[in-house]
N, C-alpha and C positions, 0 to 999 in steps of 0.2 A: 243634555248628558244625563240630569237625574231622571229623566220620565225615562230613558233610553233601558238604564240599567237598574231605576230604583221605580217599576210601576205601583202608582196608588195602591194596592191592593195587598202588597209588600210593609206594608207602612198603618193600614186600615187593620189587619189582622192580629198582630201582635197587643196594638191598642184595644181592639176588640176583646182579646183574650183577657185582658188583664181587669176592661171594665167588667168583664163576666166575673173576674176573682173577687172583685170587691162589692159585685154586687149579692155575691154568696153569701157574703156573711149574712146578709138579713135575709136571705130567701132560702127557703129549705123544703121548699116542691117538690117533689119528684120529677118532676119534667124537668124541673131548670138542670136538671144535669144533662138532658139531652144538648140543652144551651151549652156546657160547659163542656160536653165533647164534640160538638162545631168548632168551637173558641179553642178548643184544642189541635183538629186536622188545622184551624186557618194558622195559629202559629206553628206548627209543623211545615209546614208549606210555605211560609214565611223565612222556616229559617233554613231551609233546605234552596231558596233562592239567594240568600246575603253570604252565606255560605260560598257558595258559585261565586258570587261578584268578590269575595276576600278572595278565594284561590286563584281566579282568574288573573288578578293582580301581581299577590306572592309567586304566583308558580308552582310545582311539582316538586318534591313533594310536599312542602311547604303549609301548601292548598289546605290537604287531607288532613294534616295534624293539627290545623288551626280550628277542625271542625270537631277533630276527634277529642280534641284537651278541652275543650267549650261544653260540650256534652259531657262528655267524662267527671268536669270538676262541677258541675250543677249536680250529675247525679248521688255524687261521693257529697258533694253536701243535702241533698236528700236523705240517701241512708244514716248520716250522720244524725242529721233532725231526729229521722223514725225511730234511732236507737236512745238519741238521748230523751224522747218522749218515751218510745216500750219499755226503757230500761231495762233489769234484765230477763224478761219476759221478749225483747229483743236478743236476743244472744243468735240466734241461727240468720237473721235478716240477710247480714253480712255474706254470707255465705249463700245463703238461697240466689242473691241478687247477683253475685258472680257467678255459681255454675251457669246461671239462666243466661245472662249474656254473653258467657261464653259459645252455651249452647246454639243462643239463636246467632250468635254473629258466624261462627264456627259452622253451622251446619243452614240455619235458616239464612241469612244473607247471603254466605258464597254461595251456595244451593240456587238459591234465586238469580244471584248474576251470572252462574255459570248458564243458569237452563237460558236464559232471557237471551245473553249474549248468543251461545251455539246456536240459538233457534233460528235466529236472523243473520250469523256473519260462520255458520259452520263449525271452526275453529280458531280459536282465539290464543293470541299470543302473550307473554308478558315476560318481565325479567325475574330469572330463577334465582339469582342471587339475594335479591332483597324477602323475594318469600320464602326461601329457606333459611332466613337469618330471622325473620320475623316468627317463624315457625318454633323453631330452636329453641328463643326466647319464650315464646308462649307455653312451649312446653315445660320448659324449666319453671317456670311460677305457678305454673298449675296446678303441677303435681307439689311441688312446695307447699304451695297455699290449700289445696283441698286435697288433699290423699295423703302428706307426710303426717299431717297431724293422728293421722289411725293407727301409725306403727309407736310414736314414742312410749314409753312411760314413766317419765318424770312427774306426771298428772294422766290416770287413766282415763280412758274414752277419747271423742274427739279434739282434745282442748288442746294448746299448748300451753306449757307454762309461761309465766310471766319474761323469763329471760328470752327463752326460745320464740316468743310472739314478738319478742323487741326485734331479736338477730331476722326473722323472718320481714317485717318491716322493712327493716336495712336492705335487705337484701333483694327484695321487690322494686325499693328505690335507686338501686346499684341497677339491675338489668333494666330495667325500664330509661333508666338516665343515659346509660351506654346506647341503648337500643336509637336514642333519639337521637343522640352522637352520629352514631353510622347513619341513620337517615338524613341526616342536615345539612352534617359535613364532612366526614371522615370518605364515607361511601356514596353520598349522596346519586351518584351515577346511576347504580343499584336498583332504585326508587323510580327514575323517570321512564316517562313510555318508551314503548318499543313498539316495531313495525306499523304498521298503519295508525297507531293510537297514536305514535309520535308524530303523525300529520296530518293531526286533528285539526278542519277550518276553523271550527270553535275555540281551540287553545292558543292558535297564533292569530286572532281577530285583535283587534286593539283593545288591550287592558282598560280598565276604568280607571280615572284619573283618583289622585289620592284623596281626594276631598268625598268622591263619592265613595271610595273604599272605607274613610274613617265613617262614613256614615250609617255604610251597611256592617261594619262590624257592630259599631252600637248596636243595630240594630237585628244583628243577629243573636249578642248578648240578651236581648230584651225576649226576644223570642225563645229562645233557647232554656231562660227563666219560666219565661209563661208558659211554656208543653212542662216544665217539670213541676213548677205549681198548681196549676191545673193538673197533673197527672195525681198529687198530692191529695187534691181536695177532694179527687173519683174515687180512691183509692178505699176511703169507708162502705161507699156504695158498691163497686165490686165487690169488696172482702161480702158484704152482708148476700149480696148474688151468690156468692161461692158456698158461705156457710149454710147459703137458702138450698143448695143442691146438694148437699155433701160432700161436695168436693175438697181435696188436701188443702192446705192452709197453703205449703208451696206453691201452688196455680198464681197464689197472690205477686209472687217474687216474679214468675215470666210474665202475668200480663204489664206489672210495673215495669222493669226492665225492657219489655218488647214496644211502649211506649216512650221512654227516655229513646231509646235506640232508635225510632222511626227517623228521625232526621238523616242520620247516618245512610238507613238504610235503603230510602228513597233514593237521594245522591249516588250511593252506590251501584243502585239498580238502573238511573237512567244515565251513566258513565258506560258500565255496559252496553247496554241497550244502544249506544253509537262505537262502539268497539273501542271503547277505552277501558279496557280489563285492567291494563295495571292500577291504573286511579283505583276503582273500584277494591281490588286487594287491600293497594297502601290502607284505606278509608277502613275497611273489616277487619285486618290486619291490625291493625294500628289501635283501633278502636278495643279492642278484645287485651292486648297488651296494657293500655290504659286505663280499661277497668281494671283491673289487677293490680297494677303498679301504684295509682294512685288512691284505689278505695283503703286497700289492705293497710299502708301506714297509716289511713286518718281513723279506720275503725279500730288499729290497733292502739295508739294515743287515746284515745275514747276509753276503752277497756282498761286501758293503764291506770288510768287518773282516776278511772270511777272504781277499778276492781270487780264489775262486772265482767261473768264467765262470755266469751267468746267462742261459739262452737264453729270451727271452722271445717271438720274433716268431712266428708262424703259418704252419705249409708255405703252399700256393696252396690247397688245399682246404678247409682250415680258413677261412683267409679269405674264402670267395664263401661258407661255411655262415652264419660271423659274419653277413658283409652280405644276405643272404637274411634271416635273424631277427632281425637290426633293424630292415630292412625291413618283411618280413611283419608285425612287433609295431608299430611306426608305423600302419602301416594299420588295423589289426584293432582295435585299442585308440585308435582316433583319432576317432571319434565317439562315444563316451560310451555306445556298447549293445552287447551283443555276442550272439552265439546260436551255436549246436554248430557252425555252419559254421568259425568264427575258430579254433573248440576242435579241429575234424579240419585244418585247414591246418597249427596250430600241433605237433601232434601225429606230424602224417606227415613234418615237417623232423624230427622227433627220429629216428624212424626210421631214416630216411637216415643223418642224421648216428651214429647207434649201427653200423646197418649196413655205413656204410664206414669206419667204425674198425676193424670186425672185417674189413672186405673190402676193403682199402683200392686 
């Protein structure tokens, strides 16, 4: 049963990653960071399979949020570390690190599962009630968290004041808590597959027993740590890449983000890739919600205690990118079928948007 659903390689990679972290500390090569972004795909890869063996077990949509909150609260304790090390030379971090995954889960992941899926199954189906509700949400803290802060003036420029960053907090934690409500249990219907995704041979195969499930969630925990500490330790070497080319200091925020995110995003893509579109959603969905809900109250706690400015609101540009891909994602995911067209619209905003990060 364990070789069946936990192969060595599952088990070897995570361990790998982590001898690579420890062994950083005294080596400081240049090449060993090549070492250290192997040790990175192998934990990736690692947790993008325990992952699958926890969902397989829990079920729909269960699966998705158990992968989506695991990533989610490793990366919010990330940002958390880099701010209370940048201090307030950190202030935009918070920010930079949500538009980005919003971006790429928003535009780069669905983008990807749409074209992957329509390329091989045509037309893909899913339930419109949970991604219009998931939508809804996403929109509301969006524009809350990155674009309301442009208009107050109780503190000029993008900041909130201290009261208003507490009720915003609050209020992140409210939608996100409801939102998880309706997926769990209220609505839960909403969430599970439809038409052929619902008679997945893969999903109704026999579950992994519970001993191997508590194994592989440890073990997705462990993995799930080592892609974000390892993404940590890279993180000087990119930035010094980026600084070396001229590039925006922002590039720093998507390629960190497009790394926490990989796990996610693989899962996602090979759910598709066998016509399980809804999984894939819940997973993007769900993901993009949970950065939001949960970074925003812990960077806002952070900023409280320390009195450190918090620039949370969005240049102009960032803003008409936002409201372009929630737009476009309204549309494209608003009738219940989607085909490569939704997957190359959604895909060319990423584009853009990577593009004029770099070219701003």
């Amino acid at each position: 049963m364990f070789r069946n659903h936990l192969p060595l390689w599952t088990w070897l990679s995570p361990l790998a990653g982590w001898l690579l972290l420890a062994a950083s500390l005294a080596l400081a090569h240049p090449f060993f960071h090549l070492l250290l972004g192997a040790g990175l795909i192998g934990a990736v890869l690692a947790a993008v399979h325990h992952a699958e063996v926890v969902a397989h077990r829990v079920g729909e949509p269960f699966g998705t949020l158990v992968l989506a909150l695991a990533v989610t609260v490793i990366e919010v304790a990330l940002i958390v570390s880099l701010m209370l090390a940048g201090g307030e030379a950190a202030a935009v971090l918070a920010r930079d690190t949500i538009f980005a995954a919003i971006m790429i889960i928003l535009n780069g992941m669905v983008g990807l599962c749409l074209l992957a899926g329509g390329s091989r199954h045509g037309e893909q189906a899913f339930g419109l009630y949970g991604v219009n509700a998931a939508l809804a949400a996403l929109a509301a803290m969006a524009v809350i968290t990155l674009v309301l802060p442009n208009a107050t003036t109780t503190i000029a420029g993008p900041i909130y004041s201290e009261s208003q960053l507490a009720l915003i907090a609050v209020v992140s934690v409210v939608l996100y808590s409801t939102f998880v409500l309706i997926q769990t249990v209220r609505h839960r219907d909403y969430f599970l597959p439809t038409g052929s995704d619902a008679h997945d041979t893969d999903a109704h195969a026999k579950p992994p027993s519970k001993r191997v499930t508590a194994v592989s969630a440890g073990l997705l925990v462990v993995s799930l740590g080592g892609v974000v500490l390892l993404a940590k330790a890279l993180s000087p070497t990119i930035e010094a890449v980026i600084d070396a080319t001229g590039a925006p200091k922002a590039l720093l925020g998507i390629i960190i983000a497009a790394i926490v995110l990989l796990p996610e995003s693989l899962a996602a893509l090979k759910a598709a890739r066998v016509d399980r579109l809804q999984t894939s959603l819940n997973l993007a969905l769900g993901s993009a919600l949970a950065s939001i809900g949960l970074t925003i109250p812990a960077v806002a706690v952070v900023a409280l205690a320390t009195g450190w400015p918090l620039v949370l609101g969005l240049d102009f540009k960032g803003m008409v990118l936002l409201a372009l891909s929630l737009l476009v994602a309204t549309l494209s995911l608003g009738t219940g079928r989607t085909t490569i067209l939704q997957g190359v619209v959604h895909l060319m905003i990423f584009a853009v948007y990577v593009f004029m990060t770099i070219v701003p």
